[in-house]
MOPAC internal coordinates of N, CA, C and O (Angstrom, degrees):
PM7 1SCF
backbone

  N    0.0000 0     0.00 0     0.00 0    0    0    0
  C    1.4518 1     0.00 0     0.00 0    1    0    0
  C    1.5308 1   112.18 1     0.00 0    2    1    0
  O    1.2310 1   121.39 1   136.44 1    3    2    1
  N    1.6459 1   114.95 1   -43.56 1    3    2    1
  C    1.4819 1   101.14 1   169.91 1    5    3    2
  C    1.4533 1   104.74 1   -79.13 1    6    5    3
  O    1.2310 1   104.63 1  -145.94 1    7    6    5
  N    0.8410 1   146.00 1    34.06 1    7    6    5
  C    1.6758 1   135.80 1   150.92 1    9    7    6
  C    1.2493 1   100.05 1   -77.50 1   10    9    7
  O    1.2310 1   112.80 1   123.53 1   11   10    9
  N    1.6587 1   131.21 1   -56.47 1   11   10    9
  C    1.0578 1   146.20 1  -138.91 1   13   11   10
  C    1.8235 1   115.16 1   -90.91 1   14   13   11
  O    1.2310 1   131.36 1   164.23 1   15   14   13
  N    1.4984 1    95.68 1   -15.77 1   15   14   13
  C    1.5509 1   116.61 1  -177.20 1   17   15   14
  C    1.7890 1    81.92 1   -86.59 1   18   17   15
  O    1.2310 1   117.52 1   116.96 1   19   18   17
  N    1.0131 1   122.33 1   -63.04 1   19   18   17
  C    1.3890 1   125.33 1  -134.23 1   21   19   18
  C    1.5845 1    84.69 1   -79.18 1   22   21   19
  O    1.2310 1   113.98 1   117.51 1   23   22   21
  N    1.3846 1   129.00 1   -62.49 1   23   22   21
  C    1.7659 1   121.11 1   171.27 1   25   23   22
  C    1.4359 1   103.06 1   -26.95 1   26   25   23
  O    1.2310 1   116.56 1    88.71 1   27   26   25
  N    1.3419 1   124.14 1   -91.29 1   27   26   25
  C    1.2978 1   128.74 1   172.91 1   29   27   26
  C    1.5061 1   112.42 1     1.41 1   30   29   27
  O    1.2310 1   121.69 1    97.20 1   31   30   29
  N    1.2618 1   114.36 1   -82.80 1   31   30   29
  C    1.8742 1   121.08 1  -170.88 1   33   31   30
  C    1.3146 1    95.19 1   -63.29 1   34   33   31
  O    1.2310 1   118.43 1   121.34 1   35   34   33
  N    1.0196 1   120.59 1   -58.66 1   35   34   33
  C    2.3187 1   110.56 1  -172.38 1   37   35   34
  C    1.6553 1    95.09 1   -59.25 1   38   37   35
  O    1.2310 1   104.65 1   167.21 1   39   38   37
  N    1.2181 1   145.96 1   -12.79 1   39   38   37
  C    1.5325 1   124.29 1   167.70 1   41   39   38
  C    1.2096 1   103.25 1  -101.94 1   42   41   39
  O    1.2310 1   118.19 1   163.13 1   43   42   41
  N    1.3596 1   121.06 1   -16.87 1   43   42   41
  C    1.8379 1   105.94 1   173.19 1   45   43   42
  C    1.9299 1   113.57 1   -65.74 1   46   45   43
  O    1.2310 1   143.76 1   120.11 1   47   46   45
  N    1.6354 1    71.43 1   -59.89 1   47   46   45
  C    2.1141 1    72.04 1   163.81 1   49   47   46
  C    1.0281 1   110.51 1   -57.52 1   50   49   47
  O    1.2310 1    97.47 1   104.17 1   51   50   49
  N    0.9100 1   157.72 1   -75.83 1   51   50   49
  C    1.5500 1   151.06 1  -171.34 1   53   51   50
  C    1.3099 1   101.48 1   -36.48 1   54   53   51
  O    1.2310 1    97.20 1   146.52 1   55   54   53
  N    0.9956 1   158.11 1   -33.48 1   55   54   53
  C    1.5096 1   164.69 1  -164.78 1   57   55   54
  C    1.5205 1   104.88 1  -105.76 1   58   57   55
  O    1.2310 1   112.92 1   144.51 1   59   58   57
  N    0.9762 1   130.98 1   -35.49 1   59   58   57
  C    1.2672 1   134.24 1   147.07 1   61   59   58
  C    1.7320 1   119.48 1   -31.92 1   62   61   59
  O    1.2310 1   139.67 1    97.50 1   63   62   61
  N    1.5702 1    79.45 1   -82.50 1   63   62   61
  C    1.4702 1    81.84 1   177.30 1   65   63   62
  C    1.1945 1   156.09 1   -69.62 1   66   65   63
  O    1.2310 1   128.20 1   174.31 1   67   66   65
  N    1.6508 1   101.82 1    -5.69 1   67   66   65
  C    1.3628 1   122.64 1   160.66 1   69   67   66
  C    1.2196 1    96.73 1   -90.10 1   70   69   67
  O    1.2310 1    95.05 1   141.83 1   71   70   69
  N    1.1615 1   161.17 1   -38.17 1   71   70   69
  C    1.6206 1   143.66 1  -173.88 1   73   71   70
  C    1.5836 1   111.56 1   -55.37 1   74   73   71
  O    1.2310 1   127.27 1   150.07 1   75   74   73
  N    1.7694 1   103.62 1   -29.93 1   75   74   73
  C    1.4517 1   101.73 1  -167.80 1   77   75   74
  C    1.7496 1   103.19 1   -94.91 1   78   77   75
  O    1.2310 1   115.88 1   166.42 1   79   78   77
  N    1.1837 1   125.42 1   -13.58 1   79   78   77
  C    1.4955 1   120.66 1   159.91 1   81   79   78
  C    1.1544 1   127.75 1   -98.03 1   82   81   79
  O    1.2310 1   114.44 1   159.82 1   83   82   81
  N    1.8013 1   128.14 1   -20.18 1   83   82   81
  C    1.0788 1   130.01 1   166.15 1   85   83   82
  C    1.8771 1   128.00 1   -66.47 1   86   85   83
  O    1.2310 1   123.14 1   -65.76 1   87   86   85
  N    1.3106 1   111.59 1   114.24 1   87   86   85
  C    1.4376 1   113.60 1  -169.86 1   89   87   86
  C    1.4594 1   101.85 1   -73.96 1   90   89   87
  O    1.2310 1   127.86 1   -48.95 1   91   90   89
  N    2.0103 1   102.47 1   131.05 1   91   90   89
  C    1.3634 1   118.52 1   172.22 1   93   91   90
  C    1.7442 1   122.63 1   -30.76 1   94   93   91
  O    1.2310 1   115.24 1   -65.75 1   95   94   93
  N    0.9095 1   126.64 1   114.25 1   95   94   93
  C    1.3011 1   121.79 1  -178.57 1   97   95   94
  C    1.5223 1   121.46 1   -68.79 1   98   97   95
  O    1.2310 1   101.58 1    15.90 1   99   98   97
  N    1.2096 1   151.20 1  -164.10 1   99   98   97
  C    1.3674 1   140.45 1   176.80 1  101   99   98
  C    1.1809 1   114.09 1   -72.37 1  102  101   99
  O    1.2310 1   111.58 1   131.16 1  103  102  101
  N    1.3371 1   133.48 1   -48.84 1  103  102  101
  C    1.3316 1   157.09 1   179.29 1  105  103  102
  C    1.7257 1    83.07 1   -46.94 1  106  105  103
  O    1.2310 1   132.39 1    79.20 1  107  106  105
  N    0.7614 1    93.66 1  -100.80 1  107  106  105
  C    1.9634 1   105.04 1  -179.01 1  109  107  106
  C    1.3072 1   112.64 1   -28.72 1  110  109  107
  O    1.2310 1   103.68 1   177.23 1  111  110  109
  N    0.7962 1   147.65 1    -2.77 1  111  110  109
  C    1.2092 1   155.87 1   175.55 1  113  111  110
  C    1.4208 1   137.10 1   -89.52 1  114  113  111
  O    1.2310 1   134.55 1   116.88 1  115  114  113
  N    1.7806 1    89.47 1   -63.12 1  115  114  113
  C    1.4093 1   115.11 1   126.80 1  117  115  114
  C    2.0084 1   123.27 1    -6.08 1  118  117  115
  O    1.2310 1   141.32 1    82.82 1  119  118  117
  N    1.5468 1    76.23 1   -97.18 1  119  118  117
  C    1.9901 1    95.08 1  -177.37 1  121  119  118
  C    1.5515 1    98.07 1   -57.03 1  122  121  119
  O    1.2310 1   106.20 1   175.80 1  123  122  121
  N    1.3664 1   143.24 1    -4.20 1  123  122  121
  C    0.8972 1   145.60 1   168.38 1  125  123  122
  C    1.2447 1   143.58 1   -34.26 1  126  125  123
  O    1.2310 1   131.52 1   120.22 1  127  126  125
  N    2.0521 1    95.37 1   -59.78 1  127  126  125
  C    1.2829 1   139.79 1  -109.37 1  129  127  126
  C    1.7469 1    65.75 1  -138.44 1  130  129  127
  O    1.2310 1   119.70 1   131.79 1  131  130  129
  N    1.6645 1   118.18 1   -48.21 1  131  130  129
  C    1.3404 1   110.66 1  -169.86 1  133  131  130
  C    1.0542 1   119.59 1   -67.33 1  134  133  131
  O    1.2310 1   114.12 1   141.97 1  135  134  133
  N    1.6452 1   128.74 1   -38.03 1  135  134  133
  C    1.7900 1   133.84 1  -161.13 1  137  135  134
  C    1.3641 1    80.15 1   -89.00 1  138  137  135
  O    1.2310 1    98.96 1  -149.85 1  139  138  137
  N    0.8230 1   155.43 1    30.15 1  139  138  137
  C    1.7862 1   147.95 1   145.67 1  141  139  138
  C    1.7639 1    95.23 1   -65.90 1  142  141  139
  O    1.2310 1   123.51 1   101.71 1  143  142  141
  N    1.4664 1   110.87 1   -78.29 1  143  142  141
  C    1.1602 1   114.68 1   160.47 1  145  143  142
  C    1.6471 1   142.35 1  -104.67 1  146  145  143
  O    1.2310 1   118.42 1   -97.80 1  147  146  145
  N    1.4931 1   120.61 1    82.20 1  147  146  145
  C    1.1301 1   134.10 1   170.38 1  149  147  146
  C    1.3078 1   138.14 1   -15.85 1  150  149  147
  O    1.2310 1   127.09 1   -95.68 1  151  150  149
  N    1.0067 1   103.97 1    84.32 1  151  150  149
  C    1.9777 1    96.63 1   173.82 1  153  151  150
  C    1.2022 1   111.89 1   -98.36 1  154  153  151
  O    1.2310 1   120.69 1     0.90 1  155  154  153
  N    1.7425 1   116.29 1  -179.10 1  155  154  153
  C    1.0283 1   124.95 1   157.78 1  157  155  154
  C    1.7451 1   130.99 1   -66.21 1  158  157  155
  O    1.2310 1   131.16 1   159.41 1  159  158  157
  N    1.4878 1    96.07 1   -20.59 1  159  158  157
  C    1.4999 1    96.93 1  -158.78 1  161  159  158
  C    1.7212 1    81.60 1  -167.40 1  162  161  159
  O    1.2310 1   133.41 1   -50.99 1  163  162  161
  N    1.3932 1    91.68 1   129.01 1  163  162  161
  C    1.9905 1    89.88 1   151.71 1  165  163  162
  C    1.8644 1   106.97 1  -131.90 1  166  165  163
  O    1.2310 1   138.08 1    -6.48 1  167  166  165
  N    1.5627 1    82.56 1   173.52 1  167  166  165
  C    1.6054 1    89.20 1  -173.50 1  169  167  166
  C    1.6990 1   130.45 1   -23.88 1  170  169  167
  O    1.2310 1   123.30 1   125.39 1  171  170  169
  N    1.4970 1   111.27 1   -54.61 1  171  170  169
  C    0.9742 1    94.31 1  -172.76 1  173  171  170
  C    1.3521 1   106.32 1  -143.95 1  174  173  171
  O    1.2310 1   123.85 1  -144.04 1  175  174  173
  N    1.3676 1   110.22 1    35.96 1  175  174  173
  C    1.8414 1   117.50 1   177.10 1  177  175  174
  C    1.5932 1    90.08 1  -149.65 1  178  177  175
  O    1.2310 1   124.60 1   -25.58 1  179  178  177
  N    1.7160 1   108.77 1   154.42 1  179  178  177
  C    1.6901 1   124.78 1   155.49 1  181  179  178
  C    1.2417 1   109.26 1   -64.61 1  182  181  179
  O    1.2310 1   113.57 1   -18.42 1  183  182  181
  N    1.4150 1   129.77 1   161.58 1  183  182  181
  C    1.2896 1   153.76 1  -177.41 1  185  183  182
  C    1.2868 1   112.29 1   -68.58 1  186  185  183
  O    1.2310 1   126.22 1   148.68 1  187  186  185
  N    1.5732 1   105.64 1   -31.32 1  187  186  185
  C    2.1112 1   103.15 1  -157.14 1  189  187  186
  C    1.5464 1    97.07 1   -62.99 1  190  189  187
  O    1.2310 1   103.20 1  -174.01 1  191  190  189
  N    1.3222 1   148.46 1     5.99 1  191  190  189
  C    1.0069 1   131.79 1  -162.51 1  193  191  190
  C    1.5545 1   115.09 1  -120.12 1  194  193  191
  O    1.2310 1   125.89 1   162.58 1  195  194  193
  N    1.6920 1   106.29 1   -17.42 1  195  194  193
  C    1.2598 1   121.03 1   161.82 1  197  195  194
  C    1.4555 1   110.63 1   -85.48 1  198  197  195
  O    1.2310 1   120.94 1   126.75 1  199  198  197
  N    0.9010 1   115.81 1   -53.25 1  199  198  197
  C    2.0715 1   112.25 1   165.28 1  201  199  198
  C    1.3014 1    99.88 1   -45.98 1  202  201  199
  O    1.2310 1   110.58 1   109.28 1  203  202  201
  N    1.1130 1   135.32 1   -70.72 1  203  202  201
  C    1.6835 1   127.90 1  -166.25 1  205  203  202
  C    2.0686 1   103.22 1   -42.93 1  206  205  203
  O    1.2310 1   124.93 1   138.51 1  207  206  205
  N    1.5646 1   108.15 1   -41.49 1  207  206  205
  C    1.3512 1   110.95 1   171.42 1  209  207  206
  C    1.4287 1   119.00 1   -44.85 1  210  209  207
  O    1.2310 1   130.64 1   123.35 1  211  210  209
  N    1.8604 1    97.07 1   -56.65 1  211  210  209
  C    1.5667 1   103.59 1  -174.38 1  213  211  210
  C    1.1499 1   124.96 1   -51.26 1  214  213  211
  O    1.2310 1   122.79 1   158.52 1  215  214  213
  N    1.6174 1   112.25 1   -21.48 1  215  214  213
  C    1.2794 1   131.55 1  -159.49 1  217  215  214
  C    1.7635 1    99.97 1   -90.68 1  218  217  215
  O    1.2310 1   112.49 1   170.34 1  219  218  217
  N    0.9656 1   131.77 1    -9.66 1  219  218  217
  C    1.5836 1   137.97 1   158.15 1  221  219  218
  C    1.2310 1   126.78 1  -102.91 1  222  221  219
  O    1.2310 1   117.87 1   177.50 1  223  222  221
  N    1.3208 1   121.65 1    -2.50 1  223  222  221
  C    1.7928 1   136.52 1   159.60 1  225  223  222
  C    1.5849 1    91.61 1   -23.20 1  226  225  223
  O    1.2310 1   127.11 1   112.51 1  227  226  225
  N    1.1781 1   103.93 1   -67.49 1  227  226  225
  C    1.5390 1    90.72 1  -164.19 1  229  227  226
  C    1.6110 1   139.35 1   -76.06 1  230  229  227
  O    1.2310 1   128.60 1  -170.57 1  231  230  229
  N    1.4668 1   101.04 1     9.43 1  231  230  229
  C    1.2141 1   134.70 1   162.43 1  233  231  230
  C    1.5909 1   128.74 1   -93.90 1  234  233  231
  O    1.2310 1   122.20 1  -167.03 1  235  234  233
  N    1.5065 1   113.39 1    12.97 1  235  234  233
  C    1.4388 1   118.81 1  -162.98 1  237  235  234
  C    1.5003 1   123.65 1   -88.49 1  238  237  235
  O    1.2310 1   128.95 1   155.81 1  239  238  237
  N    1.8129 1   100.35 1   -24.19 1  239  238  237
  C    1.1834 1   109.04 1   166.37 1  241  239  238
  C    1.6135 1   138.62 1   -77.54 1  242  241  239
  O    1.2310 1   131.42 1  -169.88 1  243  242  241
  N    1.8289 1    95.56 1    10.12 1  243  242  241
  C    1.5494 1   110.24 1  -155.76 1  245  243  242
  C    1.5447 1    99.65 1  -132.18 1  246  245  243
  O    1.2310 1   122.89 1   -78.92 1  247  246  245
  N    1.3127 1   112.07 1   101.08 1  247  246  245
  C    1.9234 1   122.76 1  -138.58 1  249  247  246
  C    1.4683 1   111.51 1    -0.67 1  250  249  247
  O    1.2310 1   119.95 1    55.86 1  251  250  249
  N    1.2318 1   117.70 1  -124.14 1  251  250  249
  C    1.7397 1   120.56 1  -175.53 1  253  251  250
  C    1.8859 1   118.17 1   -79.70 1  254  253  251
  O    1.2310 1   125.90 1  -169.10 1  255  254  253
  N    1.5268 1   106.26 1    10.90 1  255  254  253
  C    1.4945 1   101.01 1  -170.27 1  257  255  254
  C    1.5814 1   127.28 1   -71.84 1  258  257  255
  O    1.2310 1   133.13 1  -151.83 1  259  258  257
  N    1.0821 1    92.23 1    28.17 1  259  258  257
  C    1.9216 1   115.43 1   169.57 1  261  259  258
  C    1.1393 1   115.13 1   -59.24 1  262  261  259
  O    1.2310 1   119.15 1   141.52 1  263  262  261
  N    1.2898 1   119.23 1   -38.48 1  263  262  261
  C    1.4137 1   159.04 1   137.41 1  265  263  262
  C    1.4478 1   114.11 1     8.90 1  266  265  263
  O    1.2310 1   126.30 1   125.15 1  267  266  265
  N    1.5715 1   105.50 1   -54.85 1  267  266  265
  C    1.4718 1   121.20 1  -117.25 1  269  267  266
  C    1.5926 1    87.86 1   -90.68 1  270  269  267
  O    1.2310 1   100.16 1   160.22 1  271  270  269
  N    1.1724 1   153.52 1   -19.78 1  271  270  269
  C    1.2410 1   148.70 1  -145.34 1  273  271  270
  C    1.6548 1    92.22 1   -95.00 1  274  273  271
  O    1.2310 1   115.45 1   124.11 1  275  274  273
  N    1.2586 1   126.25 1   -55.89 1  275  274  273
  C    1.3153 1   117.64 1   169.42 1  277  275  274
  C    1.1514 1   123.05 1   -74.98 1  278  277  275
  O    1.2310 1   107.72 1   166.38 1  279  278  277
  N    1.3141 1   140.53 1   -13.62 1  279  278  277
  C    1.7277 1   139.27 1   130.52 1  281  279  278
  C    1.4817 1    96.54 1   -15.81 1  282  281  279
  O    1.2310 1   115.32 1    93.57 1  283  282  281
  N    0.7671 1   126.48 1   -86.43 1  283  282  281
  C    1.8789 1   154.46 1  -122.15 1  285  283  282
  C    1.7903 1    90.17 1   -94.40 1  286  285  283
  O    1.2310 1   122.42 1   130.24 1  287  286  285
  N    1.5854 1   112.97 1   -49.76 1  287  286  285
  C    1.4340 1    98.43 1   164.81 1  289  287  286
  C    1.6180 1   121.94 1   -53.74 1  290  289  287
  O    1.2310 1   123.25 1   120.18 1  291  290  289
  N    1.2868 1   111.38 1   -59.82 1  291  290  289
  C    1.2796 1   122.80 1  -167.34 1  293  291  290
  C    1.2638 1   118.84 1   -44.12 1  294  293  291
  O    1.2310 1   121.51 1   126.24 1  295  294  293
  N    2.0698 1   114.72 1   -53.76 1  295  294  293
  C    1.3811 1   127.04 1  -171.08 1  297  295  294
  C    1.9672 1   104.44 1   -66.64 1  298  297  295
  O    1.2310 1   130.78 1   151.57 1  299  298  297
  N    1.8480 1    96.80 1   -28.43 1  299  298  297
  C    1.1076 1    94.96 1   178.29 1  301  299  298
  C    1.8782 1   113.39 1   -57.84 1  302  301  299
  O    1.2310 1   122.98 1   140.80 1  303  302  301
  N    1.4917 1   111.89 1   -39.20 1  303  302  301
  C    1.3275 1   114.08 1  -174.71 1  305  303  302
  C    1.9476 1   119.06 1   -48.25 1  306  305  303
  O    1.2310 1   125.83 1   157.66 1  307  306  305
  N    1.5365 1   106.39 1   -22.34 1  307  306  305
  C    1.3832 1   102.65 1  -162.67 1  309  307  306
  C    1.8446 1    99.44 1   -80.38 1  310  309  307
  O    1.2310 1   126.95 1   156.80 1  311  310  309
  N    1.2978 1   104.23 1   -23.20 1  311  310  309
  C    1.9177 1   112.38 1   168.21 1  313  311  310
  C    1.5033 1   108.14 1   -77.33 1  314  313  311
  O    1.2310 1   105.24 1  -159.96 1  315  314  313
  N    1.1422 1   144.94 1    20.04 1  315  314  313
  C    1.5117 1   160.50 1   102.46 1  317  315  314
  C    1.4171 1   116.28 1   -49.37 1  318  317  315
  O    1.2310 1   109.96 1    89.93 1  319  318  317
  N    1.2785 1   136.45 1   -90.07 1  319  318  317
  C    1.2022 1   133.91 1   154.53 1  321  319  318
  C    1.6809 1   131.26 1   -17.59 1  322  321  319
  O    1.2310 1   128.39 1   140.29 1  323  322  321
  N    1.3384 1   101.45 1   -39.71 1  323  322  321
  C    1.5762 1    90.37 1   172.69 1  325  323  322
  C    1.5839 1    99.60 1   -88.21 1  326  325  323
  O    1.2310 1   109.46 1   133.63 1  327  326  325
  N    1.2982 1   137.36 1   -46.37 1  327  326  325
  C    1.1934 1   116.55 1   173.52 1  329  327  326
  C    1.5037 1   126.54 1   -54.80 1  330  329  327
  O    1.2310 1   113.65 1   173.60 1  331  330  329
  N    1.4534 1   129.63 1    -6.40 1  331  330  329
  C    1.2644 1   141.09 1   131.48 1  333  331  330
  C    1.2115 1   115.11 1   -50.97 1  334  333  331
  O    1.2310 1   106.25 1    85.48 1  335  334  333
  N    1.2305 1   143.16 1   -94.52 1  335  334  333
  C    1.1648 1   133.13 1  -171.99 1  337  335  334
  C    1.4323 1   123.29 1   -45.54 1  338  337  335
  O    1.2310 1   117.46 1   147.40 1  339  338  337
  N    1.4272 1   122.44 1   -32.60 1  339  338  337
  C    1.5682 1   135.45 1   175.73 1  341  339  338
  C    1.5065 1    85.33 1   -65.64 1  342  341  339
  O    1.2310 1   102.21 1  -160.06 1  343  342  341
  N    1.2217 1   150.15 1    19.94 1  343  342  341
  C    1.5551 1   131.56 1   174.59 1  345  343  342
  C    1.3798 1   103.39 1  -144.08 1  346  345  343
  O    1.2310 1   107.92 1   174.51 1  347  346  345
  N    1.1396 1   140.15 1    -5.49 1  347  346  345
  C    0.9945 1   158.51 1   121.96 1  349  347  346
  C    1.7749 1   118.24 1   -46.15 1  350  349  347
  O    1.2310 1   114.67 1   173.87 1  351  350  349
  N    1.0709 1   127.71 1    -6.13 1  351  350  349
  C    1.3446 1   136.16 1  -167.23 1  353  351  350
  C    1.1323 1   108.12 1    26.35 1  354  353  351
  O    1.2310 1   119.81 1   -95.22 1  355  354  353
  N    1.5413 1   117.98 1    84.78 1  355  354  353
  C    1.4339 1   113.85 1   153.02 1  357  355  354
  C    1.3925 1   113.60 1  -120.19 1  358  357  355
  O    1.2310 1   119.26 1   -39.15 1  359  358  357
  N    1.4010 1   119.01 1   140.85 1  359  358  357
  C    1.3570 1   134.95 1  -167.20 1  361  359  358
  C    1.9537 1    94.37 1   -58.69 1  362  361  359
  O    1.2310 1   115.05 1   -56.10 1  363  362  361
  N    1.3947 1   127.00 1   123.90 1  363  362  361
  C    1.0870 1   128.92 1   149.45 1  365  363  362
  C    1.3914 1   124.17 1   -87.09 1  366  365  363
  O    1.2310 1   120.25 1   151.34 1  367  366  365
  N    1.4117 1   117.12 1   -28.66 1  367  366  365
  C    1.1498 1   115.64 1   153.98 1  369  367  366
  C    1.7092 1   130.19 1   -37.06 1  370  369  367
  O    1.2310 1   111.14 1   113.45 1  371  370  369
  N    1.1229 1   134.28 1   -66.55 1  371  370  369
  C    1.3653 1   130.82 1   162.49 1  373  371  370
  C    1.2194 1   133.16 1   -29.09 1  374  373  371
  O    1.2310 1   117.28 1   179.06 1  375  374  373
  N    1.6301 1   122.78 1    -0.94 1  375  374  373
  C    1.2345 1   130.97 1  -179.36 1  377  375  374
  C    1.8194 1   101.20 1   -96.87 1  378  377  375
  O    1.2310 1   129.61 1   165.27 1  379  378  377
  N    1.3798 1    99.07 1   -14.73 1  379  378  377
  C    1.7293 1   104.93 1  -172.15 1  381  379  378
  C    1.3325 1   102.90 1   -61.24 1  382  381  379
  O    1.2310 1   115.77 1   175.89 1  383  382  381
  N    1.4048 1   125.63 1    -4.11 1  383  382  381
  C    1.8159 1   104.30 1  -157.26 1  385  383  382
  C    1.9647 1    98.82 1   -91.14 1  386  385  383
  O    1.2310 1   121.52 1   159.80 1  387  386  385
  N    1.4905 1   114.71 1   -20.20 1  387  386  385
  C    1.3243 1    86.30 1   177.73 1  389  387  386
  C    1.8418 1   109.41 1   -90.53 1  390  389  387
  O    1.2310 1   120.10 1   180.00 1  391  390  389

């Protein structure tokens, strides 16, 4: 289990820190341009991705971490998954050998 804490935080930082030097790509830019102004629905995409934007407004002045709300969702998703698999009984231990 502390293998699995300690992986965890060295890929969050790592994800961190490329979010905050890596420049927004077009796509991102895009959804950007949208949580400026919020709708319910646009033409041809759902909203959750411009809210996840809005949700780093206040991170915009601090390189690309605008980013960061779906960072932070996503890494959050793999603590879903292991409590899936932890119910599923699969040995996490066995990954320790490399």
């Amino acid at each position: 289990m502390p293998f699995l804490i300690l992986f965890f935080s060295i890929t969050l930082i790592l994800k961190l820190i490329l979010c905050y030097f890596l420049p927004l790509l077009p796509d991102e830019s895009y959804y950007w341009v949208w949580s400026h102004n919020l709708q319910l629905s646009y033409f041809d995409h759902p909203p959750m991705i411009a809210w996840l934007f809005k949700l780093g407004h206040p991170f915009e002045n601090y390189g690309h971490l605008v980013r960061i709300a779906g960072v932070l969702l996503g890494h959050a998703n793999l603590i879903t998954w292991y409590f899936i698999f932890k119910n599923l009984h699969i040995d996490f231990e066995k990954f320790k050998t490399w």
